[in-house]
Each structure stands twice: as C-alpha cells, then as structure tokens.
C-alpha positions as a printed Julia matrix, in Angstrom:
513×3 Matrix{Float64}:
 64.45  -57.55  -29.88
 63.45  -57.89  -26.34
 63.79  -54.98  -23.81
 66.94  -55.12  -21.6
 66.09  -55.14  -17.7
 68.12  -51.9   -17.77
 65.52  -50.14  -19.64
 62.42  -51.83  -17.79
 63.92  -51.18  -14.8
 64.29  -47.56  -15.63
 61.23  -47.44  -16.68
 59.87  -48.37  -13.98
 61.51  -45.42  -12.28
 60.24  -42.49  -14.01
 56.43  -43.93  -14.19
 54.2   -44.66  -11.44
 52.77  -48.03  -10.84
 49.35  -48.44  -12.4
 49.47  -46.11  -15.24
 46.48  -46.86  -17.79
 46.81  -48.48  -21.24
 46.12  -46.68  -24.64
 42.59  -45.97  -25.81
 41.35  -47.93  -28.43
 42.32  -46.79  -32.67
 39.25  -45.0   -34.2
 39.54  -43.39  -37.61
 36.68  -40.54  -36.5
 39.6   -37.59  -35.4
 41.48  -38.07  -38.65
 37.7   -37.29  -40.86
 37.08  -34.5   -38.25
 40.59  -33.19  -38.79
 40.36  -33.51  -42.34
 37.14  -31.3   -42.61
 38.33  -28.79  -40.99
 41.41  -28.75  -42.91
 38.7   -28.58  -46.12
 36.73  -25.89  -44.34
 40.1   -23.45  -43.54
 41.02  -23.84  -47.21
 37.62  -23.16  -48.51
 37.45  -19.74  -46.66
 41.01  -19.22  -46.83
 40.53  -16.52  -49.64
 37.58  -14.38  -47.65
 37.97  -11.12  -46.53
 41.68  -10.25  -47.0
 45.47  -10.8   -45.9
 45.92  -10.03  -41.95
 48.42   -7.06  -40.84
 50.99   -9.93  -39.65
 50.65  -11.67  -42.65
 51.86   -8.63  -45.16
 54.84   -8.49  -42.08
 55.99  -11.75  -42.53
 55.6   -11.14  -46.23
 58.08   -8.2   -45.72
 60.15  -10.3   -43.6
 60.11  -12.64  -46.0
 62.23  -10.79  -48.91
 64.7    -9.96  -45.83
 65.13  -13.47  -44.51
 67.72  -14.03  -41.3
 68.38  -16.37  -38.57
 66.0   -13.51  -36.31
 63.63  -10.36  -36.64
 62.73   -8.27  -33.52
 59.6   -10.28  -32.73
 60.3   -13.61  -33.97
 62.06  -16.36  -35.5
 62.79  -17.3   -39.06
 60.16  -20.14  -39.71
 56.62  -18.49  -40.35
 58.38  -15.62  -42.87
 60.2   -18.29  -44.48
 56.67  -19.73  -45.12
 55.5   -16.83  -46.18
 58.57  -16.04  -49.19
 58.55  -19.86  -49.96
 54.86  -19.24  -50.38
 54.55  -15.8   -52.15
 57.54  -17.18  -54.69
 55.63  -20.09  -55.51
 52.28  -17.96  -56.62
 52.79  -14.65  -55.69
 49.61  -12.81  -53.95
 48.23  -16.17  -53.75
 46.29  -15.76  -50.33
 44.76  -19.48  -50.32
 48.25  -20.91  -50.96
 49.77  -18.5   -48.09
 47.51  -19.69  -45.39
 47.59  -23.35  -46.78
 50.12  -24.45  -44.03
 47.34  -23.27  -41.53
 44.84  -25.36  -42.97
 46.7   -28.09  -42.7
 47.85  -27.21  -38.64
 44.47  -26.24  -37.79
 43.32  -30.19  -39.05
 46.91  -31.7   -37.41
 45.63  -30.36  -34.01
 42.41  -31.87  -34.07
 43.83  -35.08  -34.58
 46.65  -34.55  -32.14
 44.24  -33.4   -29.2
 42.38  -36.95  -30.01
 45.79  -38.59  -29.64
 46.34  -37.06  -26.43
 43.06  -38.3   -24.91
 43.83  -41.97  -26.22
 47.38  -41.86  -24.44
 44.99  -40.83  -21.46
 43.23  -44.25  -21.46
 40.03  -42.64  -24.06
 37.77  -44.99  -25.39
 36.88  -43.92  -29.08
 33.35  -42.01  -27.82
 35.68  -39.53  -25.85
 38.81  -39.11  -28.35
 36.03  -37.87  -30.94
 34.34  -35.93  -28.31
 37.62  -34.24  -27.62
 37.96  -33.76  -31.64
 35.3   -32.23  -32.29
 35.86  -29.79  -29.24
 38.82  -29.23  -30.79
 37.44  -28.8   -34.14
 35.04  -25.91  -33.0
 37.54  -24.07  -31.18
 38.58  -20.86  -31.4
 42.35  -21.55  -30.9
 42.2   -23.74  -33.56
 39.54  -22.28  -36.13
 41.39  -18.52  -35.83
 44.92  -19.96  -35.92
 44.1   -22.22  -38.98
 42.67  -19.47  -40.75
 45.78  -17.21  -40.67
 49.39  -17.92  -41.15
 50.47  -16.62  -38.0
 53.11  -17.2   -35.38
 50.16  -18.42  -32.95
 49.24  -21.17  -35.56
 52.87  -22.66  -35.39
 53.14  -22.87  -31.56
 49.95  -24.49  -31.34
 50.82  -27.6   -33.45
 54.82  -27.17  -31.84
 52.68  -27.62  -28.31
 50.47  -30.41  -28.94
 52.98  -32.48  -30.75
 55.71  -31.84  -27.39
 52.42  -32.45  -25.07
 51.65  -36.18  -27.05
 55.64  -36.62  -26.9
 55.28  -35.99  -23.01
 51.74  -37.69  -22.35
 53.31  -40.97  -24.18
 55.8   -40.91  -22.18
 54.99  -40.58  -19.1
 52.08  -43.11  -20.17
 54.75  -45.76  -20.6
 57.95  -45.24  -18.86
 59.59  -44.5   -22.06
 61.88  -42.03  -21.87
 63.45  -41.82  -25.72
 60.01  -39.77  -26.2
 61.38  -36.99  -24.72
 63.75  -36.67  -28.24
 60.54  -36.06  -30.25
 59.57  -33.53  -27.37
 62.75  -31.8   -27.51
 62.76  -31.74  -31.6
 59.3   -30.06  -31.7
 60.12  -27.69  -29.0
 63.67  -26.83  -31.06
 61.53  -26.43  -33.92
 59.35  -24.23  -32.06
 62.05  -21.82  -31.11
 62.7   -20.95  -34.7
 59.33  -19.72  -34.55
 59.18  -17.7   -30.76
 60.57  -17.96  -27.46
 57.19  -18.81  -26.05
 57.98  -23.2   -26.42
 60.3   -22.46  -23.6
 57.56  -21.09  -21.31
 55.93  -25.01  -22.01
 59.25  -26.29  -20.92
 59.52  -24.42  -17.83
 56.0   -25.77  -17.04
 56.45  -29.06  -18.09
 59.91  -29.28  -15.89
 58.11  -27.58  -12.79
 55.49  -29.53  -13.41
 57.48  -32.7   -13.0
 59.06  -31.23   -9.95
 55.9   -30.37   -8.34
 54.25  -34.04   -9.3
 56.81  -36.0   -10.35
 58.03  -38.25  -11.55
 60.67  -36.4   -10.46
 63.4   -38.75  -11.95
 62.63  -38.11  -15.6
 64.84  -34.35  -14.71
 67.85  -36.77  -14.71
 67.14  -39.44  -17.21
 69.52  -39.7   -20.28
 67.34  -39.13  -23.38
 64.75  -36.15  -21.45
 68.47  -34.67  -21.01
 68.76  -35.06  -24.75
 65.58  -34.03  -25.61
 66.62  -30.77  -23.92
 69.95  -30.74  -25.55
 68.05  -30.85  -29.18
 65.6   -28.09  -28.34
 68.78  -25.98  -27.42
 70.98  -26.9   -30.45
 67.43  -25.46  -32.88
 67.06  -22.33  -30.78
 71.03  -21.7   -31.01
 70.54  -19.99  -34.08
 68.12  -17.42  -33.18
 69.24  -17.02  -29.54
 72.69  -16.15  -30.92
 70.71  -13.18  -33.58
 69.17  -12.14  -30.56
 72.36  -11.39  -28.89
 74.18  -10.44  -31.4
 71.33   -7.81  -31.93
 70.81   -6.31  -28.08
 67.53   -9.39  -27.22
 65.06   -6.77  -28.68
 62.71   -9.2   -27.98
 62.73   -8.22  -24.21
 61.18   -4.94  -25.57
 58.74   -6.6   -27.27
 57.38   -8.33  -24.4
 58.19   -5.45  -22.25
 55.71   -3.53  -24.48
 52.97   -6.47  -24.2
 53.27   -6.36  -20.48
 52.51   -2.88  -20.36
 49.44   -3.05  -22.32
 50.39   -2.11  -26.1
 49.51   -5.11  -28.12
 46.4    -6.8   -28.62
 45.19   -9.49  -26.47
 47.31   -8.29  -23.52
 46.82   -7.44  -20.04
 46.74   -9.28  -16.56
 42.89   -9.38  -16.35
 42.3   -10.36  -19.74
 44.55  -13.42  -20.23
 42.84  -14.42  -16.82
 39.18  -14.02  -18.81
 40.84  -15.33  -21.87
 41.19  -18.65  -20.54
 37.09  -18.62  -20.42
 37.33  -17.74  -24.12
 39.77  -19.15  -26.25
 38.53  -22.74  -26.73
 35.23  -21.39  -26.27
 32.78  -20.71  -23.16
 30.58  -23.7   -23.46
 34.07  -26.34  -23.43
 34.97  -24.64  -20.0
 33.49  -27.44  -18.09
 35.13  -29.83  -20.22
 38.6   -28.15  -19.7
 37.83  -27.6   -15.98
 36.81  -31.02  -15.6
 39.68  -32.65  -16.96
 42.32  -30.32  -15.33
 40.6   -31.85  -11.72
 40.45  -34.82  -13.27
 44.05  -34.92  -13.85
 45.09  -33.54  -10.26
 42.95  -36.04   -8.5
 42.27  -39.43  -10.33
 44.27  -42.18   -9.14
 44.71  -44.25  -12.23
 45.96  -40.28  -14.12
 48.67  -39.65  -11.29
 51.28  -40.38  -14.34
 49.76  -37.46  -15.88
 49.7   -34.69  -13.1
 52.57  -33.0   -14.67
 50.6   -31.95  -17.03
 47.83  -30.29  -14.99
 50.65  -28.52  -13.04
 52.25  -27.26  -16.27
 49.39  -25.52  -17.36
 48.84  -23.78  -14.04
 52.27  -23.14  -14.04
 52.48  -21.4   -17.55
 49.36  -19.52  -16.69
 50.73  -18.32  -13.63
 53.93  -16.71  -15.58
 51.71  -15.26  -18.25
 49.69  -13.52  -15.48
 52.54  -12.48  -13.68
 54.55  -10.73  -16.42
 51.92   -9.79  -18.2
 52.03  -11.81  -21.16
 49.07  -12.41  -23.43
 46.03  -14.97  -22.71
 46.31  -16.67  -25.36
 49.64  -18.23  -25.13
 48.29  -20.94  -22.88
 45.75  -22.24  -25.41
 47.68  -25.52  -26.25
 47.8   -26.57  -22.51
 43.66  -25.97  -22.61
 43.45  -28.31  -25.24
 45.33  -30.71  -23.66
 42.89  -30.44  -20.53
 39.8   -30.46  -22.9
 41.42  -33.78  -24.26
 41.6   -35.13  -20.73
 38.1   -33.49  -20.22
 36.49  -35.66  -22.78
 37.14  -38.5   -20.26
 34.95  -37.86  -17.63
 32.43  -35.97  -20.03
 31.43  -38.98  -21.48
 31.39  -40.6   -18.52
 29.35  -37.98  -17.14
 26.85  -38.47  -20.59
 26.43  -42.03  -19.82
 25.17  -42.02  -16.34
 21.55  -41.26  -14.88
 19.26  -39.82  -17.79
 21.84  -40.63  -20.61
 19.44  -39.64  -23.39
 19.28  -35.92  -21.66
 22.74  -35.3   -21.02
 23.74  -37.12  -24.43
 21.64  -34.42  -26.1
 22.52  -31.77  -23.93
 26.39  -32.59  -25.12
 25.28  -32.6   -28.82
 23.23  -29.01  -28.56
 26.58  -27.32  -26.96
 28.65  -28.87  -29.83
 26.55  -27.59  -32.67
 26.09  -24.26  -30.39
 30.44  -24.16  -30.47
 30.95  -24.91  -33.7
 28.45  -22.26  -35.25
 29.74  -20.01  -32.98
 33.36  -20.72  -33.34
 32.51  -20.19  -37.22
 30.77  -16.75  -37.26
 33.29  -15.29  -34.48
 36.61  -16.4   -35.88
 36.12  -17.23  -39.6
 35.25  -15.12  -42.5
 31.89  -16.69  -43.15
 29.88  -13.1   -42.87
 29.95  -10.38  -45.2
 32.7    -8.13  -44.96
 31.16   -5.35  -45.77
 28.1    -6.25  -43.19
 30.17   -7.56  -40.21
 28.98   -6.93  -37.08
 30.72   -4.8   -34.12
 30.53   -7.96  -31.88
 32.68  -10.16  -33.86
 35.65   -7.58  -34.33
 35.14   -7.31  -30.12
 35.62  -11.11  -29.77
 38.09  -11.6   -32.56
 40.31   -8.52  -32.78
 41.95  -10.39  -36.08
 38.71  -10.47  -38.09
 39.19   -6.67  -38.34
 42.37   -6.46  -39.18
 41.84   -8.26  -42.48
 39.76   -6.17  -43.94
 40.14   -3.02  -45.96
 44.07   -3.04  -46.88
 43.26   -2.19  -50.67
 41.46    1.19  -49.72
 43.52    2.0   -46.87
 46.43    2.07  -49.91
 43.96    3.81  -52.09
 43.54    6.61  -49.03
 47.11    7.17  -49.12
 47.0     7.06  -52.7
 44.47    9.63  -53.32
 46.63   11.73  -50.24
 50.22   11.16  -52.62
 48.34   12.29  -56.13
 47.15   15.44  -54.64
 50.16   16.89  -54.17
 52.04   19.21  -55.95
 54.88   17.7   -58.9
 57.9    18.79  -57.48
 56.9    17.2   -54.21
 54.89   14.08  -55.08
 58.46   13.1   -56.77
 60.6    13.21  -53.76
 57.58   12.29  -51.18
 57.87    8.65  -49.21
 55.04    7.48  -46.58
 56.06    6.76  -42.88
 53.53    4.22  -41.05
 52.87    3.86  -37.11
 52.84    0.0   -37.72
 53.91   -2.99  -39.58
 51.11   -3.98  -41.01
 50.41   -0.21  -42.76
 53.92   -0.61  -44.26
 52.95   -4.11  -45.56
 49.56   -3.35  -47.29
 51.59   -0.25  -49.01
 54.29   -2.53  -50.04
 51.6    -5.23  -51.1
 48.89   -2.67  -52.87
 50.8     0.39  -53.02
 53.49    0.39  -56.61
 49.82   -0.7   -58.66
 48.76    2.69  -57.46
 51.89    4.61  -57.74
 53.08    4.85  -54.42
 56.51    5.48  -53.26
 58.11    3.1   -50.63
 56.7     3.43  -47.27
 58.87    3.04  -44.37
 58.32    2.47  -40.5
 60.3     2.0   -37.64
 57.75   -0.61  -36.07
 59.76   -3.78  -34.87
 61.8    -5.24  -37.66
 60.58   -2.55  -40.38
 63.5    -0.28  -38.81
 66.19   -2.05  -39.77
 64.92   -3.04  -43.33
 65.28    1.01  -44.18
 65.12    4.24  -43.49
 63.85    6.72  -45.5
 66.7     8.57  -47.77
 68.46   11.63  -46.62
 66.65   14.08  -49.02
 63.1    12.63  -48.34
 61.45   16.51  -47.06
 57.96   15.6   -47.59
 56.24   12.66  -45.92
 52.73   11.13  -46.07
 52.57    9.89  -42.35
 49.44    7.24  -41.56
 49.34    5.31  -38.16
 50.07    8.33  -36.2
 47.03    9.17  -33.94
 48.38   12.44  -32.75
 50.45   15.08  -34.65
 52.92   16.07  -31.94
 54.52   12.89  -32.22
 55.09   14.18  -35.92
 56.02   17.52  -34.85
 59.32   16.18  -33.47
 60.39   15.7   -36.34
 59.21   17.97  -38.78
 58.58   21.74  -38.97
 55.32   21.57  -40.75
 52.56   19.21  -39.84
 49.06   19.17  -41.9
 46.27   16.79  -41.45
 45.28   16.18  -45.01
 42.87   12.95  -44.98
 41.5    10.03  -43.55
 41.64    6.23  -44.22
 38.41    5.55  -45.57
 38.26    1.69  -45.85
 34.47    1.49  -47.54
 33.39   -0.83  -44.79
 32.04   -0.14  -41.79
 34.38   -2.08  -39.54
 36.61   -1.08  -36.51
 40.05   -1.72  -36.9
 43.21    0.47  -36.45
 43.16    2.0   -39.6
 39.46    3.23  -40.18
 38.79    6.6   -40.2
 42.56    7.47  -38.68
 43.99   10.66  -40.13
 46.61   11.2   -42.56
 49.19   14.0   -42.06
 51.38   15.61  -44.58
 54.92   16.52  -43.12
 57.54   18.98  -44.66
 60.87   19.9   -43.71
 62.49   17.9   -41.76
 64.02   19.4   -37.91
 67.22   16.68  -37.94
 68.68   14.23  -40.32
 66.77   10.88  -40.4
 70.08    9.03  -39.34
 69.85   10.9   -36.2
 66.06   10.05  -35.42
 65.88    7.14  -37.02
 66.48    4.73  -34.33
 66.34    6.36  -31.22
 62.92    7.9   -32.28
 61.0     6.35  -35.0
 61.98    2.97  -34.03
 59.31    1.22  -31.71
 58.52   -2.32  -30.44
 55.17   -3.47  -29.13
C-alpha cells in the first residue's frame, strides 16, 4: 500500500533534509558474528563459574519479579539453564555466546543505517569482534552481557529511525528497552540520553510524535513489574548504587570510568570511537544522527557525576566505533593506501590477540599472569571456587562432634555463599548464609546456630559484634597463584552468639554494594 501524505509529511518533520541512504547488504558481519559466537562456546567451559554467576544461580531457585541488585531475566536464565543440565557451565553461558555474536552483527547494522559501504560495516565488526565489551560479556552470563545486546538493538531501533523519518521504530526501541528493565535500571540511563540527546540536537519533534510516545509507554508497561518489587521492597537498589558511588564494587570510581572509556573496547579502537563521535557532531550529511553523539556524552556525564561504573557506557562506544568505521576507511583509502591499509590490519590482529589473552580464558589457570587479573578483574574471580569450598571444608571437619553438627558458615559476599551452595553438600558442608544483597532475605541462619565458620570477613571486629569468641582458624588456599578476593583471606571460627540473629540479622549482617 502506498504511504499516506500524513505519514510522509510527518516524516518529514522529525528527520532532517538530506539524511543518507542505507549501506549496501554484505554477509561478512553475520561470519564474523558467528565465529565469535563458536569461539565463546569453545572456551565457555575454561577456568570456572564467575562469583555472579553462582548468585544468579542462587537467585535462580528463589525466582521473583526483583532481587536487591537486579531484575528477574538473567537468574531466570540461569534456573532455566541449571534445570535443563544441571552444573552444565557451557550450557549456562550459552546465551552469552550467542549475545556476544548478536552484537557484532548489530554494531555492523548500525554503521550500514549510517550510510557504510560493506569495507566499513566489516571494519566495524571485527572491531567489535575483538572487543573487550563484547569478548568479556560473551564469555559470562552476566547482567552486563544483557544490557549490551538490550543497547545496541534500542540504538539500531533509534539510528533507523532517525535514518528515515520513521517513527513506528521507536516501538522496537521501547520493547528492547522494556525488556532491558527486567534485567537493570541502567536502559533508562540510555533513554535519558537518547531523549536529551534529541533535545540538545534534535529533531526535537520526535519527543511528541505518537509511536516514540508509545515506544516509551511499552518500556514502562515491562519495567512495571520490577519497579513495583522495588517499592514494595524500600528501592534497595538506591543502596546498591549508593555503595558503587562510594567506591565498594569493582569497576567503580569517578576517575576510572573516565579511563575506562580508553579501555573497554580496547586502546588501539580509541581513534576509531573518537573519530566517529566528531564525525557524528560535525558531518553534514550525519546531522540526523547527532542525537546519538550527544547521548553518549550525556550518559557518560551521569555516570561520572554519580559515580557510577565505566563500563555502563560501553554500548554507546560501540555505536561510535560503528560510526568510526566510516571515516576510518576513508582515512585507509587516501594518500599511501597500502601503508595505512596495513597499518589498520596490524592494530586488528594486535586487538583481537589482545582482547583474547586479557578477557578470555585462553591461558592457564594455574599460570595466569598478575596483569590480566589487573585489566580484567572477572578473570580472577573464576577461578578457585572448588578449593575455596575445600578450605572451608577442611576448617568444618576439624572441629569437634558436638559442634561440627550444629555449625553453619556466614560469607562477606554473594559469590562465597554461591560456590558453598554449588561445591559445598559434596563435601559435607552445612548451609552457608550471608547477608550480601539478596542472600539476606533468602535466610538467616537458625536461632540455635552458636558456632559459625565465617569467610569473607577481612577483619575480626566486624565478627566480634556479634559473637563472644572470635578465632582465626585458616586461610583460603585456592592452589593457584591468582589474586582475587578470596586467596589467602582468613577464616574465623565464631562461638556464642552476643544477640539473637533476628535482631542482627538485618540491621547488621545485611549489606549492599
């Protein structure tokens, strides 16, 4: 059917005159996509489950419309995962795989709405390939991996439309961002960027139009759900990120999500990135497209400002990298092409070995060097759970009959009370407990629990609160020589307990970072 003048005349007003036609098809993004998707399942059983991964595993087996620090979606993943071959690690971080490949292709996508002939959408591929937003999240099921594909699919909804005028985009926008929010709050940090964006560069008529109005409507109606837990439940996710502004989570701080931005696609793309974010601010023919430029200055700005963490802007990079591309290739093709051509094909290979030994499992565990758990605080964290249960273990059998029956284990974090859960009954270890984030509410320990194997706690006077004897009786010794949170930390043994754990449970032992 033909188009209405209604709709080309609306059209018309949300898009400015001159706006550049699609890039040509090419079939290169979805082979690049597809081996990295090979690649992330291939190593997807290396090294060992990550700390957030035996979480959402525990979240899992308590499933609700909300935890402390999240939404429902990635735990849901994880039960619908664990039920269908339990302890199955490949089959756990399958959904990765399969995100980390979706956002190569999608990044590609973006640079063809952007006008990219097919040498620059599989330039910005393979960027995208060997980056380490994409190569870390698709190796983990993680929270991060989710809003990255939630991101890129709202940024091609977006680029599209602003591309052609048509507004009835914005509904697949608003559905991923919805979708998103079952996941985290942080899609509606890309819609307050994408919205000032548009007010800063227009075109500032699309705040009005019918269907970005329902596209906004849709992304509220998903996020009802777990808005309405949070309520119901205090927001404890304002602690959370009250915590990560302060400093007490990885990956935050002011000054490093400033340096992070250097890092996370990798060092050698941040002339791309940079090139495509002035690219977008100044080209004529891209003024459709400044919106997006703005948005990522925008979010970055707010993640700066209240202390978020660096890493939450790594979707928006991508889309500059796909812009990027653009004028890269441009760049490769002018004065001594053969030079610059091979210049461009040096830093690739140089990312994507790189991007492989830093954020993939493709070194020994055992032989993994400091330098990589400094650049990718994750790598660490999946390594070692099975002796840091037989630690605790060996801790739990040491003690006397009458007290090894009634003893439980309290951790400082999650991700302790996960690896117990995971390795812990094959080795005859009682529940452990923790009042990290959502591990509070899932149980406290039972009234008549005296004697308490305590790991995670750094310093005994936080024990001493709580209990009238406080003995260091061990340390985590997880066979490798690798520095994580665990490693090395002490074990205490606590007895007798000062006040009832339902009066210290959750004004005390409860924590949120």
């Amino acid at each position: 059917m033909a188009e209405s003048v209604t709709d080309v005349d609306r059209r018309d007003a949300v898009t400015p005159v001159g706006r550049p036609p699609a890039g040509p098809r090419t079939a290169l993004p979805w082979l690049v996509g597809a081996a990295v998707t090979a690649a992330l399942l291939l190593l997807a059983g290396r090294y060992g489950y990550h700390r957030d991964e035996l979480y959402f595993l525990l979240c899992g087996r308590h499933l609700d419309w909300g935890f402390v620090d999240q939404g429902p979606l990635v735990p849901a993943l994880a039960r619908a995962a664990d039920t269908i071959a339990p302890g199955n690690l490949v089959l756990l971080r399958t959904p990765s795989a399969l995100i980390g490949g979706a956002a190569v292709v999608l990044v590609a996508a973006i640079a063809r709405q952007l006008g990219a002939g097919r040498a620059a959408q599989s330039t910005a591929a393979v960027l995208a390939a060997a980056s380490g937003i994409v190569l870390a999240g698709g190796h983990l099921l993680s929270t991060t991996t989710v809003d990255l594909l939630v991101w890129l699919v709202a940024a091609l909804c977006v680029t599209r439309m602003l591309r052609t005028g048509d507004t009835r985009w914005a509904l697949g926008a608003g559905l991923a961002l919805g979708v998103g929010l079952l996941n985290k709050p942080l899609p509606a940090l890309l819609g307050v960027g994408l919205v000032a964006g548009v007010l800063i560069a227009g075109p500032r008529p699309l705040l009005r139009d019918r269907w970005v109005l329902a596209g906004a409507a849709v992304a509220v109606l998903f996020a009802a759900p777990y808005v309405a837990w949070q309520a119901a439940h205090g927001f404890p996710q304002l602690s959370v990120a009250s915590a990560i502004a302060e400093g007490d989570s990885s990956y935050s701080g002011r000054l490093d999500a400033v340096v992070l931005q250097l890092e996370i696609i990798s060092p050698l793309a941040v002339p791309v990135w940079v090139a495509g974010l002035v690219a977008l601010l100044r080209r004529p023919a891209w003024a459709a497209f400044r919106a997006l430029a703005w948005a990522w200055l925008v979010v970055l700005a707010i993640v700066v400002l209240a202390g978020g963490k660096g890493y939450y802007t790594a979707p928006l990079l991508l889309v500059l990298t796909a812009a990027g591309a653009v004028p890269t290739v441009g760049w490769a093709r002018r004065g001594a092409a053969r030079a610059r051509r091979a210049l461009l094909a040096v830093a690739a290979v140089l990312m994507v070995a790189g991007g492989a030994a830093l954020m993939l499992p493709v070194l020994p565990a055992d032989r993994l060097p400091g330098f990589v758990v400094d650049v990718n605080y994750d790598a660490g964290e999946t390594i070692g759970w099975p002796a840091f249960a037989d630690s605790v273990a060996a801790v739990h059998r040491g003690l006397p009959a009458p007290e090894r029956d009634r003893a439980v284990v309290l951790t400082g974090n999650y991700g302790e009370a996960g690896a117990l859960a995971r390795y812990g009954p094959a080795r005859g270890l009682p529940r452990a407990y923790s009042g990290h984030n959502s591990m509070a509410a899932f149980g406290r320990p039972p009234a008549d629990a005296d004697v308490v194997i305590a790991v995670g706690w750094s310093r005994p006077d936080q024990l001493r609160r709580w209990f009238t004897e406080v003995t260091e009786v061990g340390r985590v010794d997880q066979r490798v020589d690798v520095d994580n949170d665990e490693n090395g930390e002490p074990i205490f043994l606590g007895r007798g307990l000062r006040r009832p754990w339902a009066d210290i449970w959750d004004g005390e032992v409860r924590h949120a970072s």
